[in-house]
C-alpha positions as CSV (number, residue, x, y, z in Angstrom):
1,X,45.6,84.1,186.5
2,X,45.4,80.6,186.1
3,X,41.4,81.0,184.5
4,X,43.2,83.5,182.0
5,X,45.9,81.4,181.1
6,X,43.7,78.7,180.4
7,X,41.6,80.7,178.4
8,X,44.2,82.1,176.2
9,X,45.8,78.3,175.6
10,X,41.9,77.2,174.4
11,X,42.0,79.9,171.9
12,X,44.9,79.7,171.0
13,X,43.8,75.6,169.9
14,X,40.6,77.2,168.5
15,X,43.0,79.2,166.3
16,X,45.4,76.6,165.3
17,X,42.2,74.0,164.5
18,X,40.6,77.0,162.2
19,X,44.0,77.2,160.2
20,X,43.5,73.5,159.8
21,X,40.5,73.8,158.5
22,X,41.2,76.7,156.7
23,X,44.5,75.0,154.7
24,X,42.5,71.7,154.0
25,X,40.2,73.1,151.5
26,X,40.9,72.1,148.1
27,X,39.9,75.1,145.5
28,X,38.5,78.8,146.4
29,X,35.4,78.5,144.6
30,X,34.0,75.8,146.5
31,X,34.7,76.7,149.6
32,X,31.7,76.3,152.1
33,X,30.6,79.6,154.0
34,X,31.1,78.5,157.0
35,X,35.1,77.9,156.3
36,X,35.3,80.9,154.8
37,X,34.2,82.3,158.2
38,X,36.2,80.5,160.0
39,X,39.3,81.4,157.8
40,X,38.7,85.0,158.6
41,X,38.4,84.9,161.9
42,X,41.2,82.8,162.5
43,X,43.2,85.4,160.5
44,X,42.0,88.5,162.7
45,X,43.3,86.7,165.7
46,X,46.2,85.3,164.2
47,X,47.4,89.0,163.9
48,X,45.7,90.4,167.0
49,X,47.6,87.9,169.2
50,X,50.6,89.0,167.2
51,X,50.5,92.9,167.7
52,X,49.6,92.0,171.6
53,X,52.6,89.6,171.9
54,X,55.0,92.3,170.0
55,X,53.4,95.6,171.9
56,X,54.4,93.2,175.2
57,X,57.9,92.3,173.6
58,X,58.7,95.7,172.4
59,X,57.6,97.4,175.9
60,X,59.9,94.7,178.0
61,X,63.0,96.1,175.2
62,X,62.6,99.5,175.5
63,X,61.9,99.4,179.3
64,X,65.1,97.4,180.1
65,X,67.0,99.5,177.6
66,X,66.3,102.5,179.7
67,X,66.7,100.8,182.9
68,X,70.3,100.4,181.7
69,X,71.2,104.1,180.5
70,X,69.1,105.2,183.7
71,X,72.1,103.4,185.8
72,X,74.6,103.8,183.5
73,X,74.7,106.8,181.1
74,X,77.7,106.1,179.1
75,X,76.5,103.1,177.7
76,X,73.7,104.4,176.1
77,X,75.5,104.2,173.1
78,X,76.0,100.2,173.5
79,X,72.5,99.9,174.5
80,X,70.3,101.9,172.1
81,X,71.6,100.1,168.6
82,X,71.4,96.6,170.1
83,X,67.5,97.8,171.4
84,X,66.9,99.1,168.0
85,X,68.2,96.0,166.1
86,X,65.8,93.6,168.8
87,X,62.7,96.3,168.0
88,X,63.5,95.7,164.2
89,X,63.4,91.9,164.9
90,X,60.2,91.8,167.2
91,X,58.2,93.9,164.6
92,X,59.4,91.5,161.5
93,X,57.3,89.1,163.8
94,X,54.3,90.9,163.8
95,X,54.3,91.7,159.9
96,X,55.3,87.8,159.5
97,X,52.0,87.3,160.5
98,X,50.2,89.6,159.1
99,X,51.3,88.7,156.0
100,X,50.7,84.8,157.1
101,X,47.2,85.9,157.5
102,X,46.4,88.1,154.7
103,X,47.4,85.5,152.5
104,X,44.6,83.1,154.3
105,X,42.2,85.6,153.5
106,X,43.2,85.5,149.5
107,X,43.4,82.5,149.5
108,X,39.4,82.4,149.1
């Protein structure tokens, strides 16, 4: 678990560095290969950590939501619009960044 984690966290700088890289370039048209590369594949897993992090947020909501009508069914309707709202929110994240990186990858 701990060879994952650490795997994830240097990945996670790779990304970060890319952006870096990525944001420091002064015009489109000069823009070396190489950064252009990097720009897009910083973007891909910009939004692929993103949908993963939101598919594991989203799953934890819905399962605890149903958890809670499961041992109490009259509150279902106290529970569902609060889940729905948090679903809403969680999913604003993941198109947050996919808009984040689609406008890296205009931006050449």
């Amino acid at each position: 678990m701990k060879k994952l984690l650490t795997i994830i966290m240097l990945l996670g700088l790779f990304v970060c560095f890319s952006v870096s890289v990525a944001m420091a370039a002064e015009e489109a048209k000069g823009l070396d290969p190489a950064v252009k590369q990097m720009v897009a594949l910083a973007a891909g897993f910009g939004v692929a950590i993103a949908a993963f992090g939101g598919a594991l947020g989203q799953g934890k909501g819905i399962a605890s939501a149903l958890d809670g009508i499961a041992r109490n069914p009259g509150a279902s309707g106290k529970i569902v619009t609060p889940m729905i709202i948090g679903l809403a929110m969680i999913e604003s994240l993941v198109i947050y960044s996919l808009v984040v990186s689609l406008l890296l990858i205009f931006k050449l």
